[in-house]
N, C-alpha and C positions, 0 to 999 in steps of 0.2 A: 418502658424505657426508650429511652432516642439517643443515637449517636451523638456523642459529642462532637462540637464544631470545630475546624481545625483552623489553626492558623494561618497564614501568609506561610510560613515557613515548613509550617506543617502539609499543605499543599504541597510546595516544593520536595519535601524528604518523598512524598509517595510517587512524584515522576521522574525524579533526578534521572535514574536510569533509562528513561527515554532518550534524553540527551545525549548517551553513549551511543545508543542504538541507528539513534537517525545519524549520527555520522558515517558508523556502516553503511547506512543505505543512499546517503548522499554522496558517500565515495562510488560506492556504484551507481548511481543515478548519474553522475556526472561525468564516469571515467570509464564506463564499460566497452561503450560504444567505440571510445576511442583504443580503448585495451585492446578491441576485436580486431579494429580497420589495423591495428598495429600489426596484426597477428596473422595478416592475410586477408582478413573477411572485406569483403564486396558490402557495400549499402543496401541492395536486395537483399541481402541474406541476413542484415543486423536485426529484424525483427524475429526471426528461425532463431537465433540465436540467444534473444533476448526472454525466449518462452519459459525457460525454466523458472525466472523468477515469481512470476504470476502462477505456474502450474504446481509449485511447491507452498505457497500461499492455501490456493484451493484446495489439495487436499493436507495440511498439514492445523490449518486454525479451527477447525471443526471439532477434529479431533484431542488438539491441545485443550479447546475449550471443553469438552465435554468432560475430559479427561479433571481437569484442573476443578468443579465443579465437584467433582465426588472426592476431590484429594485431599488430604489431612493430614500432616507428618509432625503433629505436636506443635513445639516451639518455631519448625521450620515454616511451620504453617501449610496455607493452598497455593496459591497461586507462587509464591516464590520460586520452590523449590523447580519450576520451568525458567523463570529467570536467570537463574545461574548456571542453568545448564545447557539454555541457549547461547549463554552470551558467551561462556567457554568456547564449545563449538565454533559461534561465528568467529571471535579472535584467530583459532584457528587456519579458520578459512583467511580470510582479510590476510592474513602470514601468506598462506601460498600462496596466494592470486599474483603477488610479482614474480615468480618461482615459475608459474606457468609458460612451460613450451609446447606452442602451437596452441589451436582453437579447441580442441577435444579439450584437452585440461583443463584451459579458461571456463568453457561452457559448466565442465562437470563444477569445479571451484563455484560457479556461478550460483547452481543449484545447490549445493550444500551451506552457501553464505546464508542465500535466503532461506533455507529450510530453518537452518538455527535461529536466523533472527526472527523468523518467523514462530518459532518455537518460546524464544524470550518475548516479545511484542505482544503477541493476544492474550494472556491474562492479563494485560495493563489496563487494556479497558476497563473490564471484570476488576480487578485490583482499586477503581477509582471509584465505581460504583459501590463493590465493599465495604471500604471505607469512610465515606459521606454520608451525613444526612442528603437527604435526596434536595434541600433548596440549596446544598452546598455544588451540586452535580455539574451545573454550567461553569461555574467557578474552578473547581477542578481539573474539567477538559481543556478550559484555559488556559491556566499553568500549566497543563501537560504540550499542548501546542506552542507555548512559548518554548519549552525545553525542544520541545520537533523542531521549532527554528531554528533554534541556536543553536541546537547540533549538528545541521543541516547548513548552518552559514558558516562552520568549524570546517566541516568535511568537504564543502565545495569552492571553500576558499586557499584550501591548505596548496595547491599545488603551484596556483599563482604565487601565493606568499615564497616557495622554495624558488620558483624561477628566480623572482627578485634579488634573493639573496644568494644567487648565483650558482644554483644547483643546477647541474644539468634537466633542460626540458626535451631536447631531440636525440634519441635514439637510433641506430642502425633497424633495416629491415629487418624485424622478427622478431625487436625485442621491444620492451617496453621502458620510456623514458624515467631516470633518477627520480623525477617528481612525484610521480605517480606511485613507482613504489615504496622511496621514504612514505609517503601521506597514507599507503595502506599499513605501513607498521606502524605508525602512530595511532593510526585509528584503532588499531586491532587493541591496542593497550588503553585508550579513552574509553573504549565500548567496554571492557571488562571491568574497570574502574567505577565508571557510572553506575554499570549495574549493581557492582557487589554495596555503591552505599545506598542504594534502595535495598536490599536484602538485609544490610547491616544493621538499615537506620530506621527499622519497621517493625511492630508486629501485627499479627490479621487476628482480627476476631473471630474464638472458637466457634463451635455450632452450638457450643451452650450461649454464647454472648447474642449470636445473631440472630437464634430463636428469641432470645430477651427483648431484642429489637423487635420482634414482631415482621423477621424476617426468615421463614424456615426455610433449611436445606434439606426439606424431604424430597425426593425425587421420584415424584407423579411418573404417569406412564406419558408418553407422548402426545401432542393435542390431537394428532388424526390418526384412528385406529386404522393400521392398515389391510386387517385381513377384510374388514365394511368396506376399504377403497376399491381391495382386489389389485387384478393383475394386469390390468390396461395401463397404467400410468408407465409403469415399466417398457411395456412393449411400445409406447408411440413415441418415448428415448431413442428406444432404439430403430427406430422406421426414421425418423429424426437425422439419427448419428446415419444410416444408412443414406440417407437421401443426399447428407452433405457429401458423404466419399465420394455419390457416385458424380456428382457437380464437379468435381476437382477434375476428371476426366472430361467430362462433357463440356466443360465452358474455360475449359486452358486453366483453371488457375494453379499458384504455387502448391507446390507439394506438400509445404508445412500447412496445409487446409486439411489436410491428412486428418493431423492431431484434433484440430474441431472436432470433426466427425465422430473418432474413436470416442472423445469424451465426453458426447453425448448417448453414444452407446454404449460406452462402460458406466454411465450414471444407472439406466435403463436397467444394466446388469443388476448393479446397487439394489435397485431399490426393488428387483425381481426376490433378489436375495434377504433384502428386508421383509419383504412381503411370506417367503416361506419359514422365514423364523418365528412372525408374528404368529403367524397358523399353527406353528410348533409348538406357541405358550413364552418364546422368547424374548416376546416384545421389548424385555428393558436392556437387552444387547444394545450394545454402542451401536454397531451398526443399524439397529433398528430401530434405534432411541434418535440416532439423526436425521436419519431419512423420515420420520415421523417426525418431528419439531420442523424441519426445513420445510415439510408437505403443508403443516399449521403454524408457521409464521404467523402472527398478532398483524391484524391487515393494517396499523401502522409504518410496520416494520416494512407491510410489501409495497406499499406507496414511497417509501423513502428509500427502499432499492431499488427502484428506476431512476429517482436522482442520483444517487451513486454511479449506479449502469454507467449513465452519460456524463458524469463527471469526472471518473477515472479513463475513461477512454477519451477524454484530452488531454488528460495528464499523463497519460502513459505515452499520447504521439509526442509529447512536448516532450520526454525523457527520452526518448530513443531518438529523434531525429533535429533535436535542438544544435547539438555540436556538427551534423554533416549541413543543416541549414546556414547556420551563421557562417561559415569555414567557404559552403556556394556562393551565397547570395551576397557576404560582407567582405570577406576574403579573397574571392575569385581564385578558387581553388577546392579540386576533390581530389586533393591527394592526400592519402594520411602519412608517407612518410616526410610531406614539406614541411619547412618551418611555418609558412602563415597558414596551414592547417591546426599544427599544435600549438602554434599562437591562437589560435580562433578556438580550442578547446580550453586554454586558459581561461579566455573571455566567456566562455559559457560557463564555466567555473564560477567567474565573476556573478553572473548573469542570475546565477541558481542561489548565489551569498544575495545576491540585490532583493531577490522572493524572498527567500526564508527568512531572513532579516526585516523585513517589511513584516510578515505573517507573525513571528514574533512579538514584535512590539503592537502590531495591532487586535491581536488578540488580547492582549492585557489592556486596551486603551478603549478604540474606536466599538472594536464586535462586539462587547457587552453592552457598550451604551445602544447601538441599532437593536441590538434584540430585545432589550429594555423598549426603547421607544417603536418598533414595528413589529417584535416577534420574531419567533426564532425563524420562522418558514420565509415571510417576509424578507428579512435578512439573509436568508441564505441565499436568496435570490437573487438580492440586489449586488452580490460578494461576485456571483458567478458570472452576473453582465459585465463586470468590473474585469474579472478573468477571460471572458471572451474579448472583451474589447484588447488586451494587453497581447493574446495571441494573434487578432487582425493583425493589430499593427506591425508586425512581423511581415505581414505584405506589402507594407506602402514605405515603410523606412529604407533609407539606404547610407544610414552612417551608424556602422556600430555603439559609436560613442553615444547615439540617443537610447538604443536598446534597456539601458538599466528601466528608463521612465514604465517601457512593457511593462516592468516587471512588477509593478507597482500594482497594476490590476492582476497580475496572476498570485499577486500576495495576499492582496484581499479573498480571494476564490479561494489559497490553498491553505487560510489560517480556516477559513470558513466550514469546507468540508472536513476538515479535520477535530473541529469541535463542537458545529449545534447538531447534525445528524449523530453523535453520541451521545451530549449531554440529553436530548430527546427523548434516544431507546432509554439511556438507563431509568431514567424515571418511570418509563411503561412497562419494562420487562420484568415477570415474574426469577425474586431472589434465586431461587434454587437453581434457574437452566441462563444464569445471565452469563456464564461465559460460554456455554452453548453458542448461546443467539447470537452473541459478540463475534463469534468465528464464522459463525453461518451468516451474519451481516458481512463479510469479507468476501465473499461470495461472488458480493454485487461490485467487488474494489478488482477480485481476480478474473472472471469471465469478462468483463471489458477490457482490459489486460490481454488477456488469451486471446481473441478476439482480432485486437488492433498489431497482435505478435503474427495471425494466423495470417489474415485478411488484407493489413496495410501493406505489405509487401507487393500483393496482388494488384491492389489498387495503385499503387505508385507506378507499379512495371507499366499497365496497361492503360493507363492514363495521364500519368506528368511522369513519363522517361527523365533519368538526368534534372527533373525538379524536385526535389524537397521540401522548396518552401512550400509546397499546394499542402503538402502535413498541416500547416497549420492554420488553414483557412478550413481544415475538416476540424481539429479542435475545438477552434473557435466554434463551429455550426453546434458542436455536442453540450459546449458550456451553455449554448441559448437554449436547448432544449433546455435541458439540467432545471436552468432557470425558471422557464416554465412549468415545467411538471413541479418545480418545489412548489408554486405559486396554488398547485391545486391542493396542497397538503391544509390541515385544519389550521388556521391564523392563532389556535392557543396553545398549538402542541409544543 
């Protein structure tokens, strides 16, 4: 038997609830930074502050997947029943985030938003692969990336759209402006919404259906036996995690380099700890069951996580330092309690509607035809030069009003990586451990994250004081890599 083929619309019912979601993450993509500076916080300190998002990703999507992968609740199904209990949660959060008095709050709120959405989000993958025949799988990440747009040009546009109509945008020191928090209670009730008619509007196939497909959910032991690895891989974690602490002392840098360190020596621990279960007979423990899939990654998988690597660690400088850039460099202005500051956060608002909306429509149009006609590796490459060039230009412009044109290539790069390094894995990942892998591919989305939260602080202090546009001429260098290393991936994958 073969999955049947879904519709135009029936694509749409299985990612609807993305759409909820990325508004969540685009209200925070767009408005955290400026929540923070509202709140007290310094521009050296925005990336320290920005870590929980990326550090609740990494350990929270491994787990979800692995989790989601052996789950079965009947009619509720697998992968759902995380759906709705993410998107609760985040609603939640998204409610307090305007609530929040002072930075302590904001940061915690911060980390509970993403934990949840992060919690609804990685069975989606998994969820698109489930439900496809596999020549349907590029088609499907596409409609799921059109909805990432559109929710994402919903939640970065909303606050603009309130100034307009005469909401207040400037706030007193401490607190945070009308805009910002009408647009988090709306989103908290769009993200709930969204998700519940993906839950409402679905069901998943049993384990009697997807055996029939010729897809079993028996759950193999891990690909690399860890007690044959032994117990080195663990200790040079942690000699690793050691060497970086002691660096933070030795070479001045910031203290959030701290957290690097520890989390490559608590991996160390991890996988110590995997290592004595496996010796014990426990190898199919979660904990053991991950550390063993991560250790044998399908070397597909490990070639397409160093495009990731460097692909999100321009994305993630262009989210944290796009609103104090534009506010410097277009604005003439680092203050955040001025009005051409929160005018210049509006416009980045703007800025982040001109991507997503771009990545939207050309996911459904232009990207299927280039990976038709060059391949999906090929294509991905040529999306990410298109991204790099939209982040240069960020150094040679000097009228905001041209800024949307940027965004034209960072639209291309963000519809890009959000749907052929998916459509890819799914078709190569073995059924059984595919929301595993999905999680532990996030991996390579959250440690460049971590990374550019720990390190660009560092590098900004100690190299472009008082500049933030140099952010994005490091971007920019990451998307060329990106680019590159896709180029060495197999031209048929």
């Amino acid at each position: 038997m073969e999955k049947p083929r879904r519709s135009f619309f029936g694509l749409c019912r299985i990612s609807i609830g993305f759409f909820g979601i990325q508004i969540g993450f685009a209200l925070q993509n767009a408005n955290m930074s400026r929540v923070f500076q509202s709140l007290g916080s310094g521009i050296d300190d925005l990336s320290a502050l920005w870590v929980a998002a990326p550090l609740t990703g990494l350990l929270v999507q491994p787990v979800i997947g692995h989790l989601s992968d052996r789950t079965w609740l009947g009619r509720f199904g697998r992968r759902r029943p995380y759906f709705l209990a993410g998107a609760v949660l985040a609603s939640l959060a998204l409610t307090g985030m305007p609530l929040a008095h002072g930075l302590l709050a904001a940061a915690l709120l911060l980390w509970v938003l993403d934990a949840s959405m992060n919690v609804a989000m990685e069975p989606f993958r998994a969820f698109v692969g489930d439900s496809l025949h596999a020549d349907q799988h590029a088609a499907g990440y596409a409609v799921q990336t059109a909805f990432i747009g559109a929710g994402a040009v919903v939640g970065s546009i909303f606050p603009y759209v309130l100034t307009r109509l005469g909401v207040a945008n400037v706030a007193a020191v401490g607190t945070i402006p009308d805009t910002v928090r009408i647009s988090f209670y709306a989103g908290a009730a769009a993200l709930l919404i969204a998700v519940l008619a993906t839950v409402l509007g679905n069901r998943e196939y049993s384990p009697g259906e997807m055996a029939a497909f010729g897809e079993t959910q028996d759950h193999a032991a891990p690909p690399v036996d860890l007690v044959a690895r032994g117990w080195w891989p663990g200790m040079a974690w942690i000699a690793a995690g050691i060497a970086v602490l002691g660096a933070v002392s030795l070479l001045g840098l910031q203290k959030e380099v701290y957290l690097l360190g520890g989390l490559l020596a608590g991996y160390g621990i991890v996988s110590l700890i995997a290592y004595a279960l496996a010796r014990a007979g426990r190898q199919q423990t979660m904990l053991a069951s991950i550390v063993g899939d991560f250790s044998g990654m399908p070397p597909l998988m490990k070639r397409l996580a160093v495009v990731q690597f460097f692909s999100w660690s321009a994305l993630f400088v262009m989210w944290i330092y796009t609103t104090p850039v534009v506010a410097q460099a277009f604005y003439g202005t680092a203050d955040p309690a001025s009005a051409g500051y929160q005018a210049a956060g509006n416009w980045v608002g703007v800025l982040f509607t001109c991507y997503n909306g771009f990545a939207a429509l050309f996911s459904l149009t232009a990207l299927p035809w280039l990976a038709r006609r060059l391949g999906n590796t090929r294509a991905h490459a040529l999306c990410l030069v298109a991204g790099a060039l939209g982040l240069g230009s960020f150094m040679v412009l000097h009228d905001p009003a041209l800024l949307p044109l940027s965004e034209i290539g960072v639209g291309m790069a963000w519809a890009s990586i959000l749907g052929l390094p998916y459509a890819i894995l799914a078709s190569s990942l073995p059924q059984a451990k595919l929301g595993v892998y999905m999680g532990l591919f996030n991996i390579f989305v959250v440690v460049p994250q971590l990374l550019v939260a720990t390190v660009m602080g560092s590098i900004l202090k100690l190299a472009f004081p008082g500049q933030p546009v140099w952010t994005m001429a490091f971007g920019a260098g990451a998307l060329m890599i990106a680019a590159a290393f896709s180029l060495r991936l197999s031209p048929s994958a």
